[in-house]
N, C-alpha and C positions, 0 to 999 in steps of 0.2 A: 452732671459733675458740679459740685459745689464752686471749684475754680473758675467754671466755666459761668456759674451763674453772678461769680465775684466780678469779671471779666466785664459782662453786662451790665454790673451800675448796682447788682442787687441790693449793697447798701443802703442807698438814695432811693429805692423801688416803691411806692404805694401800692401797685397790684402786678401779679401773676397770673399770666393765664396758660395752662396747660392744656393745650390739643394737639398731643401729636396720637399717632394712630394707635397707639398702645398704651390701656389703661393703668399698665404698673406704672411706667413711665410718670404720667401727667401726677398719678396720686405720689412718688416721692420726690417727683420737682415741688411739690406742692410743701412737701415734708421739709424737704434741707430751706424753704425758704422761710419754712416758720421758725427751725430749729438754728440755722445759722447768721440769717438775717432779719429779720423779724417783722416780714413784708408785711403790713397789715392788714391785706385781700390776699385771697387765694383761689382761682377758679379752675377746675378741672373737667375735662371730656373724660366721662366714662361712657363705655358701651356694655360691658355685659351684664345680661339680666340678672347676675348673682351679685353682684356689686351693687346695683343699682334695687335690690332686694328690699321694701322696708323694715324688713324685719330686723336688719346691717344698720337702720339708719343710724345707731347709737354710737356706730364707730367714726361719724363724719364727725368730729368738734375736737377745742385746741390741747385735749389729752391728749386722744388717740391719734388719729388723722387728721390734719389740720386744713379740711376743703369748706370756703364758705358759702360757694356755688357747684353744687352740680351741672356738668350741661349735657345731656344726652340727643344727640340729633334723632335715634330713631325715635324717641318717644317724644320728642317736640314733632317729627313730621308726620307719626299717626292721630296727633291732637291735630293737627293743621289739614289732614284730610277728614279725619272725622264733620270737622265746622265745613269743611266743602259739600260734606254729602247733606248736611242739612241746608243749604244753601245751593240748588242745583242751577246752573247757572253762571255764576258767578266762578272767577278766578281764581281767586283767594279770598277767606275771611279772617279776622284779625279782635281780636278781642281787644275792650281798651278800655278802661274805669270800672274796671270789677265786672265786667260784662255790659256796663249797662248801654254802650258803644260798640258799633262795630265798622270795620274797614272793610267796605266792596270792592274788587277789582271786577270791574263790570267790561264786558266786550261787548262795543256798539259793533249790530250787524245791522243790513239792510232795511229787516223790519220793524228797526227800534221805532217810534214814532217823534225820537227828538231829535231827530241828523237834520243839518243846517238851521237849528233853535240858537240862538243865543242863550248867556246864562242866564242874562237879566230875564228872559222869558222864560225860562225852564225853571226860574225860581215862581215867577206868577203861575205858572203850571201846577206845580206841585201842591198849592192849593186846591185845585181837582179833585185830588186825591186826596184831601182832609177829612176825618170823621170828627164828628162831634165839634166841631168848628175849631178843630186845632189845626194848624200848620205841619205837612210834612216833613219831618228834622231830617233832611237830612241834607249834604255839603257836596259838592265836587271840589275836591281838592289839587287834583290834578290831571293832565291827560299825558298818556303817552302815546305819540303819534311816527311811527317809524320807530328811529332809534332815540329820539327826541322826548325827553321829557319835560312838561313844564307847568306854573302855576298859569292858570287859565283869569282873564281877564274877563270882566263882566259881557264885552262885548265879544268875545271868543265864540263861535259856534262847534258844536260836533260834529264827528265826519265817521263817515262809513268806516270800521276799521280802527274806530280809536282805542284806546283802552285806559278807562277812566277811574280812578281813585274818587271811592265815595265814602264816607262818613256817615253813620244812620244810630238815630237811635234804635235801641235795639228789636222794642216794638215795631217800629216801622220800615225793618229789612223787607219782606214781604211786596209792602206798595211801593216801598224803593222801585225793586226789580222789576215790577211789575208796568211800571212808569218810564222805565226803560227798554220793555219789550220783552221782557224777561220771566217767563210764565211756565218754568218747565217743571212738569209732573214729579211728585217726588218720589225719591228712589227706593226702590222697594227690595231690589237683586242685585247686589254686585259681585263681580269674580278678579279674586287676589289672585296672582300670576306673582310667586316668589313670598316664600313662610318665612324669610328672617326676621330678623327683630321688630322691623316696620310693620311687616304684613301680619306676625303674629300679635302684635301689641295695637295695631289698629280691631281687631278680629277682635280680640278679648273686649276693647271699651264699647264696641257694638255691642256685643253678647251684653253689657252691662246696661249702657244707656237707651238706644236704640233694638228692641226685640220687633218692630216692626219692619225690620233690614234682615231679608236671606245673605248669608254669605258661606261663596264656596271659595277653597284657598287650593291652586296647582303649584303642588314644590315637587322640583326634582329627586333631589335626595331620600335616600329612601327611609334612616333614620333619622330623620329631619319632620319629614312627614309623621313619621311615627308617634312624633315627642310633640306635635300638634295636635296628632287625635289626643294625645294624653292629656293633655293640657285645657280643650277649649269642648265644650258642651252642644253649642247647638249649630256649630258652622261644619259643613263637609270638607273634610280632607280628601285630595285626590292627589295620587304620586304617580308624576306623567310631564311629560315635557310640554309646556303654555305655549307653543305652538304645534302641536300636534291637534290638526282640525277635531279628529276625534276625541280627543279629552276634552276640548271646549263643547264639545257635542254631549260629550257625558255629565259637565257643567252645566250644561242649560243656557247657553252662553246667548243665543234666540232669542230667550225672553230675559237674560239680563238690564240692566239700564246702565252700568257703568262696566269696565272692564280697568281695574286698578295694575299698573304693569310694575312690579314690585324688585327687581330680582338687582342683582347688585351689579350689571352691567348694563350702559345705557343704551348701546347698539342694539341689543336684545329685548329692551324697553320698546324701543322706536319700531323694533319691528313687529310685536305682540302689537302696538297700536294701528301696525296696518294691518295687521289680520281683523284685530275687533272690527276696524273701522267697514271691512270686507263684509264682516258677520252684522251690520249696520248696530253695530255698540259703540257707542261714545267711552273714551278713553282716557285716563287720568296715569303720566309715565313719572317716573321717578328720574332726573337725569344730574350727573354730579358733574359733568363738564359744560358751564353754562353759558360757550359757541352755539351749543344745538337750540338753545333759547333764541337765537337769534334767528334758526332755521323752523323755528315751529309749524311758522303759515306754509312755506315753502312743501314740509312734509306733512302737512297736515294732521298735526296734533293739537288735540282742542286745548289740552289742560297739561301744564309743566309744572314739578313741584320741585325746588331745587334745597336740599336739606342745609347747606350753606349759607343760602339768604337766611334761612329761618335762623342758625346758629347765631351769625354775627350779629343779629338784631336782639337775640337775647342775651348774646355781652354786651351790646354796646350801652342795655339800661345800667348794667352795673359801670362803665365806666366812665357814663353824664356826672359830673357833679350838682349839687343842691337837690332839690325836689322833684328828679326825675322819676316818674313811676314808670311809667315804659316807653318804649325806643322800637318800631319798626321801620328797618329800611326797605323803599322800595324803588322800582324802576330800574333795578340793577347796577344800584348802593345810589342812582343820582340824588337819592332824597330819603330825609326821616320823618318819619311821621315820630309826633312826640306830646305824652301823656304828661306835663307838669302841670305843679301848684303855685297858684298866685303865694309867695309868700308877701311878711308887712315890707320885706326887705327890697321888693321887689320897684325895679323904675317903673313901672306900668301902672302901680296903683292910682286909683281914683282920677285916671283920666279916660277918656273917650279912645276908642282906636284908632278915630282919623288923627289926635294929637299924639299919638304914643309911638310917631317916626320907627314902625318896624321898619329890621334891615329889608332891602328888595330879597326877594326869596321867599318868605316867610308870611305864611298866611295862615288865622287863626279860623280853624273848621267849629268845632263847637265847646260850646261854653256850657260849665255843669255851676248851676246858681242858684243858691237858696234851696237845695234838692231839685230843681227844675233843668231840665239840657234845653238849653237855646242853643239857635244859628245868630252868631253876633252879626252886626251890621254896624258902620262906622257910628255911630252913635254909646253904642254899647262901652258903659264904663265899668273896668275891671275893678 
């Protein structure tokens, strides 16, 4: 209601953001605020595949509809599993400067070989691991230890159980992981458990990028199912309940390597992950109430993807001001990881890091200069 949005300040307003659960909604809050008020950001949640059509994209601009962000969670969390499947192992992956960076969330287990290492050793380490007599780029930026997140101190060591924020160039993912124990075979079979948006729009960028990935997809619904054979070329559709032993059996579920639990209830996520886990397949659940994130170890789920985290981290770039190129939060919102440019305007220029009094909190992972990505060290002048 336009009153209602007069009510809220809409006048004085710089941005709008529209996410509530229904796509006409956010697109005409989106409308009265260009038409009444003349907010000058507009962001809207859309979900359905017809909206979000490119071939519609002509209707998004300040003629017709006045959205200057789209944000759709299911097709940001089939991008954020796809980057996991190439990356097996690892937590989450996080793209950052046009790709040529990326964010690990890396789980130390027992056999990492760096538990009880300090950083200042585990940076001489990473030398080891250089080719061509370059250095390892890559950063631990943070650990989270329990409920505990935090920036790690030179003399800080790892522990069994941490879960660590890393920074890599993007060549050097690979011996990253590798360097922390991290060596697992890549994924050749996985099986979608739930064909909505996520699991069909995950399915399609496979078929695209990755043809070296079998995928089979178990949706209940029987026109559902339907409108995915129609749809997708070289992935098996199967219309069967993702817990029923025998449809995993008719999946091949055996020699899968992943078991994606897709469906749009997370109780039923949790428990697909204990059957896979039964069927010795590693598990990847979708869950929207993020309590159960705190219960993972507890039920033993390897991999939690929560499409929330991802959303707010792709508004929160559009509502940094100056040079913000991107914004992800992580640790469960304790912290942002954050993609800005040195501008001329900036206090930072032309001094050293050790003089450049950042606030406590705030630690700089890597520096992209002259075309080259370093790991700064207090010397390093921006």
């Amino acid at each position: 209601n336009p009153s209602i949005l007069k009510r809220a300040g809409a006048e004085e307003t710089d941005m709008i953001i529209a996410v509530t659960l229904h796509d006409e909604i956010n697109m005409v809050a989106c409308q009265m605020a260009h038409t009444f008020f003349k907010i000058p950001r507009k962001i809207a949640r859309l979900r359905s595949e017809d909206f979000l059509n490119p071939i519609w994209r002509d209707l998004y601009n300040a003629e017709n509809m006045p959205i200057d962000l789209i944000i759709s969670p299911e097709l940001e969390v089939a991008k954020s599993i796809e980057r996991q499947l190439k990356a097996p192992g690892a937590y989450d992956v996080v793209p950052f400067l046009n790709d040529e960076i990326e964010l690990l969330s890396l789980p130390i287990r027992e056999n990492c070989p760096l538990i009880d290492t300090n950083l200042i050793s585990i940076h001489e380490l990473f030398q080891e691991y250089s080719d061509k007599d370059k250095d390892l780029r890559a950063s631990i930026l943070g650990i989270n230890r329990g409920d505990n997140l935090f920036i790690p101190k030179k003399t800080d060591v790892l522990k069994d159980g941490d879960l660590i924020y890393v920074l890599s160039d993007k060549g050097h993912v690979k011996r990253t992981m590798n360097a922390f124990g991290l060596n697992e075979k890549p994924i050749k079979k996985i099986i979608i458990v739930g064909g909505g948006n996520i699991g069909f729009n995950l399915a399609k960028d496979i078929e695209t990028n990755h043809a070296d990935i079998s995928v089979s997809i178990i949706e209940s619904d029987k026109q559902r199912a339907k409108f995915l054979a129609d749809q997708l070329t070289n992935t098996l559709i199967l219309n069967g309940d993702g817990l029923d032993q025998n449809i995993l059996d008719e999946a091949n579920i055996k020699d899968a390597d992943m078991t994606l639990a897709l469906t749009n209830d997370d109780e039923t996520n949790i428990i697909i992950s204990a059957v896979a886990k039964k069927n010795n397949c590693e598990s990847l659940i979708l869950v929207n109430n993020s309590e159960y994130n705190k219960l993972k170890d507890v039920l033993g789920i390897s991999k939690i993807i929560d499409p929330r985290k991802i959303t707010v981290s792709k508004i929160l770039k559009h509502v940094h001001k100056g040079r913000i190129e991107s914004v992800y939060s992580i640790g469960n919102n304790q912290a942002e990881l954050i993609h800005a440019q040195a501008l001329k305007s900036s206090k930072l220029l032309n001094k050293t890091i050790k003089d450049s009094n950042l606030p406590v909190g705030m630690r700089i992972g890597l520096i992209k200069k002259h075309d080259q990505i370093i790991i700064p060290n207090k010397d390093t002048v921006i």
